[in-house]
C-alpha positions as CSV (number, residue, x, y, z in Angstrom):
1,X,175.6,130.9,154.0
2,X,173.3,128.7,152.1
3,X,171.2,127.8,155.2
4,X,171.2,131.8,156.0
5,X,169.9,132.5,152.4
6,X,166.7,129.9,152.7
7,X,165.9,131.4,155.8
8,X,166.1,134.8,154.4
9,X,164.1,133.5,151.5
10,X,161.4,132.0,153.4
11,X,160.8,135.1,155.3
12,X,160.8,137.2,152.3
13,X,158.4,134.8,151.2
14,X,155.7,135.0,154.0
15,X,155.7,138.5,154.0
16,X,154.8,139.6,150.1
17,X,155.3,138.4,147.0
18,X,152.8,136.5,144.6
19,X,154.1,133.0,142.7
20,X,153.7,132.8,138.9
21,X,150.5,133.0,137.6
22,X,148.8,134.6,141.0
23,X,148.8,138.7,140.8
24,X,145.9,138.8,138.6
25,X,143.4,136.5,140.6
26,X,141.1,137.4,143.8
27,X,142.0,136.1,147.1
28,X,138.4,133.9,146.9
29,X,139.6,133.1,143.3
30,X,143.0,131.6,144.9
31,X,141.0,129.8,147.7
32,X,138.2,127.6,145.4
33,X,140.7,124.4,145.2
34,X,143.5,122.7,146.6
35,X,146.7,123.9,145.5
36,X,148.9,121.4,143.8
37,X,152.5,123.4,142.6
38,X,155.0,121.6,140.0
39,X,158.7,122.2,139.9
40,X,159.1,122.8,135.8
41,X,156.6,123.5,132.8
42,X,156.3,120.1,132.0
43,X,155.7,118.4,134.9
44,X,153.1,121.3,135.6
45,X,151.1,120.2,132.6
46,X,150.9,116.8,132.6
47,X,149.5,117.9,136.7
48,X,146.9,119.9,134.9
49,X,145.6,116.9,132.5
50,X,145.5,114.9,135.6
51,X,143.6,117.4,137.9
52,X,141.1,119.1,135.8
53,X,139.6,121.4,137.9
54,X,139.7,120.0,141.0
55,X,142.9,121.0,141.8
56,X,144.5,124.4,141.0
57,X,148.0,123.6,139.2
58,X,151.0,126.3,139.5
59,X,154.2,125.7,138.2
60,X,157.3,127.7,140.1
61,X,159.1,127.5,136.7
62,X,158.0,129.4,133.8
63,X,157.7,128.5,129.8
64,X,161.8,129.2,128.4
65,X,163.0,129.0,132.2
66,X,166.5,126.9,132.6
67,X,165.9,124.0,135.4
68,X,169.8,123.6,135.5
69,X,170.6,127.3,136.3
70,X,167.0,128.7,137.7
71,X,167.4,130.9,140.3
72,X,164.6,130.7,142.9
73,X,162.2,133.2,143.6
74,X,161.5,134.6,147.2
75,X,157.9,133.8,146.6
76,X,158.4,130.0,145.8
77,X,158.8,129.2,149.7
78,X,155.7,131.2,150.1
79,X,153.8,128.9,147.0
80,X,155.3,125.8,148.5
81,X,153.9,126.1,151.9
82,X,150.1,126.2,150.6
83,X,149.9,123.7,148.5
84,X,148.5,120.2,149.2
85,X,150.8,118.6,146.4
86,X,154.1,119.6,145.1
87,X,155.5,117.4,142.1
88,X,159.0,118.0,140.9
89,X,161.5,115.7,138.3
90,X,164.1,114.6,141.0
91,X,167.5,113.3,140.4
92,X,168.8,116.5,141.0
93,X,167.0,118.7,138.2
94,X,165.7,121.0,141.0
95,X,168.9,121.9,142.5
96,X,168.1,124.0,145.5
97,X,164.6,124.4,145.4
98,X,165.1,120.8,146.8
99,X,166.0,122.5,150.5
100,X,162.9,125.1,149.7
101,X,160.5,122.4,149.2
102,X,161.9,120.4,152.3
103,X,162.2,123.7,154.7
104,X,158.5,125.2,153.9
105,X,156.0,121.7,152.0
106,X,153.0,121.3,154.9
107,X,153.5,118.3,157.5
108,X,150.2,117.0,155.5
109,X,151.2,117.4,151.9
110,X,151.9,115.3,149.6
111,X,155.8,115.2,147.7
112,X,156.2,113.1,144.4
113,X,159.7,113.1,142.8
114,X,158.4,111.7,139.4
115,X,161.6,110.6,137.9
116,X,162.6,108.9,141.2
117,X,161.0,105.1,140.8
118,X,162.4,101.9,140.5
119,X,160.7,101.5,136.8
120,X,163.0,103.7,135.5
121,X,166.5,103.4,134.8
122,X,168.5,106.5,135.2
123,X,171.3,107.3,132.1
124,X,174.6,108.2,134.2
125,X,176.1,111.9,133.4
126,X,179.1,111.0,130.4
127,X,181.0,114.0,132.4
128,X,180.3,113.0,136.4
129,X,180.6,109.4,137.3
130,X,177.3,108.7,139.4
131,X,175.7,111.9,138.5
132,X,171.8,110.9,136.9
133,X,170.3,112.4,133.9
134,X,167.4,114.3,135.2
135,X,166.1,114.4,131.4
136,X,163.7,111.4,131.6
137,X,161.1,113.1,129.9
138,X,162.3,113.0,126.7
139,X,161.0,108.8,127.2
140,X,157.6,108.6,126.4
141,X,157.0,105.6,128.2
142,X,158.7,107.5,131.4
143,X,156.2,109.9,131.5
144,X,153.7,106.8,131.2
145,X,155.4,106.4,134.8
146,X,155.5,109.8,135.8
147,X,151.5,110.2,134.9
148,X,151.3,107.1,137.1
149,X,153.2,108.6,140.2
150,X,151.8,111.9,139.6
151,X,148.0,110.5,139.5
152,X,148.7,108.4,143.1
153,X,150.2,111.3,144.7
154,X,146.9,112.9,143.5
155,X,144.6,110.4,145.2
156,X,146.5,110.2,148.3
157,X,146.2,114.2,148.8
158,X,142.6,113.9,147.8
159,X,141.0,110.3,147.7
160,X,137.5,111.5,147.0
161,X,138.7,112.5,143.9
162,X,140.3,109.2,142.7
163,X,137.4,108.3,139.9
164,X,138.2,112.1,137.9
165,X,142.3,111.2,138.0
166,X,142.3,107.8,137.1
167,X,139.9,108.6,134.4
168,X,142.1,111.8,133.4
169,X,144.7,109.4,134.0
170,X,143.4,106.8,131.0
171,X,143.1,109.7,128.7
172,X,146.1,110.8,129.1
173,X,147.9,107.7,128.9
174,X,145.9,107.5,125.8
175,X,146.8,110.5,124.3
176,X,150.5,109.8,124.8
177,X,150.4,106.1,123.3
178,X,149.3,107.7,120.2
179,X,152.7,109.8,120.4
180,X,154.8,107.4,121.0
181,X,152.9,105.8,117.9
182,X,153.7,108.7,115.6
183,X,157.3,109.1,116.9
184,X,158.4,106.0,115.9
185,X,157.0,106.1,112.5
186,X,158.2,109.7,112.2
187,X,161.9,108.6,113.4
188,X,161.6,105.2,111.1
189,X,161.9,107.9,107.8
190,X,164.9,109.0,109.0
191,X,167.5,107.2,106.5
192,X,170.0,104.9,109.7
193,X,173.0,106.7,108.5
194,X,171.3,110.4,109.1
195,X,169.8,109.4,112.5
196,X,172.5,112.0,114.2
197,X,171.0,114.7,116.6
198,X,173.4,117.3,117.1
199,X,172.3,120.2,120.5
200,X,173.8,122.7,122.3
201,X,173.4,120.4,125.4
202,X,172.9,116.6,126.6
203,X,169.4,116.6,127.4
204,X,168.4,113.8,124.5
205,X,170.0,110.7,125.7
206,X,167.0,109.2,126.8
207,X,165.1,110.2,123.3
208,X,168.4,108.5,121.5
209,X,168.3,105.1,123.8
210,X,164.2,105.0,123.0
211,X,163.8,106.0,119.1
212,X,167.1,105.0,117.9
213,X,169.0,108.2,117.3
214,X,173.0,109.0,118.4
215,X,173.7,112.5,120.1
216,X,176.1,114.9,119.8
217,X,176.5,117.7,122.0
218,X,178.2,121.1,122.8
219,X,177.7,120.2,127.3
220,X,176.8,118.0,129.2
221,X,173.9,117.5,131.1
222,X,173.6,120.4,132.8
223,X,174.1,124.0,130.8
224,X,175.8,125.6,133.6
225,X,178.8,124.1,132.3
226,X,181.2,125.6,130.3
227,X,182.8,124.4,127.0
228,X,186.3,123.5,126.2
229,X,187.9,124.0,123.0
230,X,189.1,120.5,122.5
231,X,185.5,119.2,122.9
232,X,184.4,121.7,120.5
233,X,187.1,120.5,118.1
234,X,186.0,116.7,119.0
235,X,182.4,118.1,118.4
236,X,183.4,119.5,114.8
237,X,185.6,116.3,113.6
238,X,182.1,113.9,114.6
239,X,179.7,116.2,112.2
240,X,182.4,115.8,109.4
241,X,183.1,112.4,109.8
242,X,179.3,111.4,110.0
243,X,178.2,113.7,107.6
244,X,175.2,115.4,109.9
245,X,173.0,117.0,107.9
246,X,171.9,119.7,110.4
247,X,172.6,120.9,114.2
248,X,170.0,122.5,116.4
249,X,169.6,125.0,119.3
250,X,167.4,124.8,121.8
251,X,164.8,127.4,122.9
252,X,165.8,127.2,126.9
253,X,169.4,127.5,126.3
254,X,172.0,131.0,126.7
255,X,172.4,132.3,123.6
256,X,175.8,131.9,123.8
257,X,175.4,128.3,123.6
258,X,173.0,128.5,120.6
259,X,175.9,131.1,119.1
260,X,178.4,128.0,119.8
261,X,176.0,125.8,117.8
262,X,175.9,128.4,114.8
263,X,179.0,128.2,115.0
264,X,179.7,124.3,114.6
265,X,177.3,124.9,111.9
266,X,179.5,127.7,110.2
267,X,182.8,125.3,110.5
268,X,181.2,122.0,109.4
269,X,178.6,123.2,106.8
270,X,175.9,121.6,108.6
271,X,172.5,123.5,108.1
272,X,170.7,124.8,111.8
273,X,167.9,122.7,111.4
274,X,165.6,124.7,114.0
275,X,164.5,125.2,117.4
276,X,164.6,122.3,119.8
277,X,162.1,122.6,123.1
278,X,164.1,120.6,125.7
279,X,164.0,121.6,129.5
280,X,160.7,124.1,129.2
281,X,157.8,124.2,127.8
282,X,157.2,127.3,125.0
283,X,154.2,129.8,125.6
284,X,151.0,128.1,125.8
285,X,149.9,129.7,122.7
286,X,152.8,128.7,120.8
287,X,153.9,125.3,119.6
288,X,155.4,123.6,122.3
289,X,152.8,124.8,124.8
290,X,152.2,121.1,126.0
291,X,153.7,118.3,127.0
292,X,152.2,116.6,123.8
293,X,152.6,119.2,121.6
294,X,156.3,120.6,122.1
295,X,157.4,116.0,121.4
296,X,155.2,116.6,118.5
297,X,157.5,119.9,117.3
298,X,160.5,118.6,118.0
299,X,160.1,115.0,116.5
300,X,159.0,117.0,113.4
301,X,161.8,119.2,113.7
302,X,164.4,117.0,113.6
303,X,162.8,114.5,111.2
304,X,162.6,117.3,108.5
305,X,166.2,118.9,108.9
306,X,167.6,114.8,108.8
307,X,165.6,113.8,106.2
């Protein structure tokens, strides 16, 4: 059945359809630059500090979209099969779109699983014995190595443009040394015994291992998971007994999970501290709109409600 529906899918896909981002743009507009398409919102912006505008960057996932339970689009087979690059996390974030990518990428194009390199050191599932967390991003010196694969994968689709992405490249790396910076002082305020982030899901084991915090959480790594009543009741019993301050939702979540975490809140009298950006990217207006700017919200977030 699967193999039926990808075929399906690619079909579909050649026939109509536009990706994200593409109805509004001319045919010559669509034609001016290699296309280079990234699984998730964040991978697609650290593509576009890399790229500039020598490569067009679309990203199949759209800001608030779920990785864990995305359902792919007939036209990502169709956006996959143009583009000279396709980045995506790895370690199983992409689910399916996995097969897509490896029934319809271009003999000649480049694929770069970001999180998949021996400098990092994958955090097993607590729930599924051998199962990675995909949620390597939330490591700033991982998306040092992430910047690095993405910027060779760059240069080895287009090696005339190797001076504009290793200089992008410095920048970047740049930009997010001063984050890490600021993150560590921001996380250093944090009284030890308040250092407790409580989510709807574990996606910040990789932010607790780096700055120093302990996580609680509703789910595990992946939010198609349902929750049992015991955990919830495990859950409640850890906020009382370490005295957390606040819990958080997340802005990529169900709602029913967030209503779960209100709910923790309601039982333990634990204030809801605000909105946690953790598998998307907000609007690009809005404050998590980059890469940069949504570690900046929630390391402000959570500093603030801990305090």
């Amino acid at each position: 059945m699967l193999r039926k529906a990808l075929i399906f899918m690619t079909a579909a896909a050649f026939l109509g359809g536009c990706g994200p981002g593409e109805k509004d743009r001319s045919s010559a507009e669509l034609d001016t630059a290699p296309l280079l398409v990234a699984t998730t919102t964040i991978i697609a912006d650290i593509a576009k500090n890399l790229a500039g505008e020598r490569m067009r960057v679309e990203s199949i996932m759209r800001p608030g979209e779920d990785p864990h339970i995305y359902d792919p689009r007939p036209s990502d087979a169709r956006l996959i099969a143009r583009s000279k690059v396709v980045l995506t996390n790895g370690l199983h974030l992409e689910g399916t779109l996995d097969d897509i990518i490896r029934n319809n990428l271009a003999a000649d194009a480049i694929h770069a699983a970001l999180a998949e390199d021996s400098r990092i050191e994958p955090i097993e599932s607590l729930q599924y014995k051998g199962a990675p967390d995909p949620h390597c991003w939330f490591s700033i010196p991982y998306v040092k190595i992430y910047t690095d694969r993405a910027m060779h994968a760059l240069i080895q689709a287009d090696p005339e443009g190797e001076r504009l992405y290793r200089e992008n490249a410095r920048k970047y790396l740049a930009a997010l040394d001063s984050l890490e910076s600021s993150t560590r002082e921001s996380i250093a305020r944090i009284p030890p015994g308040r250092r407790v982030l409580v989510t709807a899901h574990d996606a910040f084991h990789y932010f607790s291992r780096e700055y120093g915090i302990k996580v609680l959480n509703i789910i595990g790594i992946s939010t198609d998971m349902e929750p049992r009543p015991r955990d919830l009741e495990n859950l409640i019993s850890l906020i009382n007994e370490n005295k957390v301050p606040a819990v958080f939702i997340e802005a990529s979540v169900s709602a029913s999970l967030n209503n779960l975490v209100r709910k923790v809140s309601q039982k333990t009298g634990a204030a809801v501290g605000g909105t946690l950006y953790s598998d998307s990217l907000g609007e690009p207006a809005g404050p998590a709109g980059t890469y940069i700017d949504m570690f900046r919200h929630n390391v402000k977030t959570i500093t603030e409600s801990l305090m």
